[in-house]
N, C-alpha and C positions, 0 to 999 in steps of 0.2 A: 125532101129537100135536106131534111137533115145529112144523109148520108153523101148526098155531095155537097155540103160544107164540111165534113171531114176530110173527102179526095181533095178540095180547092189546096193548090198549091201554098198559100196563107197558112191553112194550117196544118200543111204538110210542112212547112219552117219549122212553128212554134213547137210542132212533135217531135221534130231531129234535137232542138234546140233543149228539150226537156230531155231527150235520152242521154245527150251530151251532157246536160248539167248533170244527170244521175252518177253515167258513170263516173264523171271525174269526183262527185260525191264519193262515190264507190272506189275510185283511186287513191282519194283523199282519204276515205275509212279507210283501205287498208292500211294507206302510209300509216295511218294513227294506232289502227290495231297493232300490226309491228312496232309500233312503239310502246305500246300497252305491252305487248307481250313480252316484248325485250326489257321493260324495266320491270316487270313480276319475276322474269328469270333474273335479273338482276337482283332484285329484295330478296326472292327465296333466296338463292347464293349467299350474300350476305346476311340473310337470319340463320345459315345452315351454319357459316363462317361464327355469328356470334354464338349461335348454342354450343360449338363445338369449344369457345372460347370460356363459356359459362360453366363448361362439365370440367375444362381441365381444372379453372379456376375449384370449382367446389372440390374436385379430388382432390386438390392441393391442400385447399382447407382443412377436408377431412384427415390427411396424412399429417397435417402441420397440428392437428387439433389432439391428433391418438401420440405424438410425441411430444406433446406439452403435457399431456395427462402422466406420461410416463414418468417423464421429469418430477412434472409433482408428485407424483405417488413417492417414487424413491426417495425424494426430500425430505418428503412427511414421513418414510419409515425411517429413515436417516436419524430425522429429528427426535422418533418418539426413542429411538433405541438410545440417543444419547440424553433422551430427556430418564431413562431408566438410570442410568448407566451415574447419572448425576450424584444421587444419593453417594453411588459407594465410593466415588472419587471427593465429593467432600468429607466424607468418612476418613479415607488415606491423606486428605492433605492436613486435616486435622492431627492426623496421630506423627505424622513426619514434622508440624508446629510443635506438639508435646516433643515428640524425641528431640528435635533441637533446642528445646528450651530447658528439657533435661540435663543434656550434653551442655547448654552452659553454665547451667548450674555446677554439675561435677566439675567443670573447670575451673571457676570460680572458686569451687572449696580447695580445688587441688592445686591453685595458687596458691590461696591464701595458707594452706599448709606447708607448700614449700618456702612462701617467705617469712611463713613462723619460724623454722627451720632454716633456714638462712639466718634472722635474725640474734638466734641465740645459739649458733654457732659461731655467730662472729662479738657475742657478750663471751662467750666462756675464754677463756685465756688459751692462749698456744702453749703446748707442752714444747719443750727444749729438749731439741735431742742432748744424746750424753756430752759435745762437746761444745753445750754451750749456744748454738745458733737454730735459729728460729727454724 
């Protein structure tokens, strides 16, 4: 009896009724799958987009990071050479202080010479030429 309440038309329904639910199950999984699949191609795509976006960034970096070293280095030999260089330029500005203070020293006396010299050239008397005028 079992086996003809399988063939009874009853549930020869309910067995079209379940393979129809399956498949459209199985329509419905695909639809879903393709959409599973289509948004993993989508993320990979876009992580391949950001990694590609992450190496230029860091090569940048690195390019920007080996010419800031550069910079500093030369500054800093820049620096130490003028930090050498220091001593013998206050050395030279000191002695061009002396020489100028020298030179107004000599002029100073070499004023005061000449207007010693002035002054008692103009105390001593004028000589009178032969006729009489100054």
């Amino acid at each position: 009896m079992k086996g003809e309440a399988d063939k009874s038309p009853r549930n020869n329904i309910s067995r079209k009724s379940t393979i129809k639910s399956s498949r459209s199950i199985d329509s419905g999984g695909s639809s879903d799958e393709l959409k599973k699949d289509e948004l993993i191609r989508l993320l990979k795509a876009e992580n391949e987009t950001l990694k590609r976006k992450k190496d230029e960034i860091e090569k940048y970096s690195r390019d920007y990071i080996v010419i800031l070293e550069t910079q500093l280095r030369e500054e800093k030999e820049l620096r130490e050479k003028e930090h050498k260089q220091l001593p013998q330029l206050e050395m030279e500005v000191l002695e061009e202080k002396n020489k100028k203070a020298e030179f107004a020293n000599q002029v100073k006396i070499l004023t005061d010479q000449l207007q010693s010299m002035k002054d008692k050239t103009d105390k001593t008397p004028k000589k009178k030429d032969l006729f009489g005028k100054d």
